[in-house]
N, C-alpha and C positions, 0 to 999 in steps of 0.2 A: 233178295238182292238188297243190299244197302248199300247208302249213298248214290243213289242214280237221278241224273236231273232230266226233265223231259216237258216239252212245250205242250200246254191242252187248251186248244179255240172254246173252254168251257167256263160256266162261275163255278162250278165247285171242283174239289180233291178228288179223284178215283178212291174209294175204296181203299184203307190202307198206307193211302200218301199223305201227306201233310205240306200247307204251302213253303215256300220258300223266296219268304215276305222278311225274313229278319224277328219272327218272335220268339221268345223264350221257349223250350221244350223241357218239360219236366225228367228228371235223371230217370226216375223212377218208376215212369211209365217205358221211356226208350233203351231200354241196360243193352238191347244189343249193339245200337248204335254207339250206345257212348263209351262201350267195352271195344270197339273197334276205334274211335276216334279220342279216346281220352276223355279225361275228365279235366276242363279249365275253367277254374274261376277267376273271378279277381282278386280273391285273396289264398292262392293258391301259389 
């Protein structure tokens, strides 16, 4: 599943997940996500 957002009473990620704090994600590690969501930069 991509894109699913989901509340965890933990300090860390599950497995898999990644937070969803506003940092950078590399293209090139995530291609499924960013094949689904586009590709924006700022000089795009």
């Amino acid at each position: 599943m991509l894109g699913h957002v989901a509340l965890f009473a933990t300090n860390f990620a599950p497995r898999g997940w990644t937070y969803c704090d506003g940092r950078l994600l590399p293209i090139n590690s995530n291609t499924a996500l960013f094949s689904i969501i586009g590709i924006w930069t700022l000089f795009a």
